[in-house]
C-alpha positions in Angstrom: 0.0 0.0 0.0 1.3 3.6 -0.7 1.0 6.4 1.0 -1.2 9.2 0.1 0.4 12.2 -1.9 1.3 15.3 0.3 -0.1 16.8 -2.9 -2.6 15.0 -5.2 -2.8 17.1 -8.2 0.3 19.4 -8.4 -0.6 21.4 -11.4 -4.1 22.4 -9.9 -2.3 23.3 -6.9 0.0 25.7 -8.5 -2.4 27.0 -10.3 -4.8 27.7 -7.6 -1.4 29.7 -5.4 -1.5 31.4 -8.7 -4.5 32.6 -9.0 -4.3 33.0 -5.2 -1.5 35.5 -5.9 -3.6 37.6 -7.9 -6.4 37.9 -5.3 -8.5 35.7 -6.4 -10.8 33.9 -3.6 -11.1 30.4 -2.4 -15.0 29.7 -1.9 -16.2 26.5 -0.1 -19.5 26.3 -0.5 -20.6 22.7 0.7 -19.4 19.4 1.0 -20.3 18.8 -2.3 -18.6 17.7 -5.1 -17.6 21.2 -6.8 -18.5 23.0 -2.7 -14.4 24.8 -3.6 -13.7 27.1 -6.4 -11.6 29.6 -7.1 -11.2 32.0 -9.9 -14.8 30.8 -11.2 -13.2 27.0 -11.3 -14.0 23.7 -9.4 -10.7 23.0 -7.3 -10.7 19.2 -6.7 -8.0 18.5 -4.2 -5.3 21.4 -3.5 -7.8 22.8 -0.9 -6.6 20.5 1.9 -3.1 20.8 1.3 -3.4 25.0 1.1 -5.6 24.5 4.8 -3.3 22.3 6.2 0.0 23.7 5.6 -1.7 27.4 6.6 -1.5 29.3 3.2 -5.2 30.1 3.3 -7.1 31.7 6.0 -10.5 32.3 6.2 -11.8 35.6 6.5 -15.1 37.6 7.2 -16.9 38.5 3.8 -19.9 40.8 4.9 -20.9 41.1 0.6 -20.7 37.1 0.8 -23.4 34.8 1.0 -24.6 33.1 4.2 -22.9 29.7 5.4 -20.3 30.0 2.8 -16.6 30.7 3.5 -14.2 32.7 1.9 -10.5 32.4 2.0 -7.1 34.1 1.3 -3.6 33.8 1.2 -1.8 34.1 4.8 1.3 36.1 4.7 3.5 32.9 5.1 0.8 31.7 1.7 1.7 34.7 0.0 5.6 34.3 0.4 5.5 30.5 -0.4 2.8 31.2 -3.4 5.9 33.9 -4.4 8.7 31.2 -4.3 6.1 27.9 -5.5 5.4 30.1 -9.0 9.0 31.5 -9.8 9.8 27.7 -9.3 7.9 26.9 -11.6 7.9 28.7 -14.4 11.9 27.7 -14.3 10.9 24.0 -15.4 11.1 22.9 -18.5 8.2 22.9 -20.5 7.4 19.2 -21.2 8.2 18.6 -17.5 5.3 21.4 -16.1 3.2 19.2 -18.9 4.2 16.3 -17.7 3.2 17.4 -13.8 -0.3 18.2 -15.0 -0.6 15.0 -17.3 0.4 12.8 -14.4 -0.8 15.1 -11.2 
């Protein structure tokens, strides 16, 4: 038996400290399948990994919607978002392809 990845799906992960970066917000609506999305996008598994390494923090949105959440980047999110991104735009092309082929 393996263990489970630290991060599932690598290329949505960058993508959502990306977007992150940019202010976007991280929305969990529900337990639902599709209850996280950012940037107007489903976001499958990267949400537990940005919780549980505190790059994300929720915050009060009083123009939200009640019994949903909102989240942004921590200051210790927004520094690692920084180095994550430079990182990788520095690989190789077919290798970023290859991340997000394979997860």
């Amino acid at each position: 038996m393996t263990a489970a990845a630290i991060i599932p799906d690598r290329g949505e992960f960058i993508d959502a400290l990306a977007a992150l970066r940019r202010g976007h917000v991280l929305v969990h609506a529900g337990d639902h399948a599709g209850g996280w999305v950012l940037d107007g996008g489903r976001v499958f598994s990267s949400y537990d990994p940005l919780l549980r390494y505190e790059l994300v923090q929720e915050y009060d949105n009083p123009d939200g919607f009640e019994h949903v959440q909102y989240f942004r980047l921590t200051p210790h999110g927004k520094e690692f978002a920084e180095r994550a991104c430079t990182a990788w735009r520095q690989r190789p092309l077919l290798e970023r392809l290859w991340v997000r082929l394979a997860g």
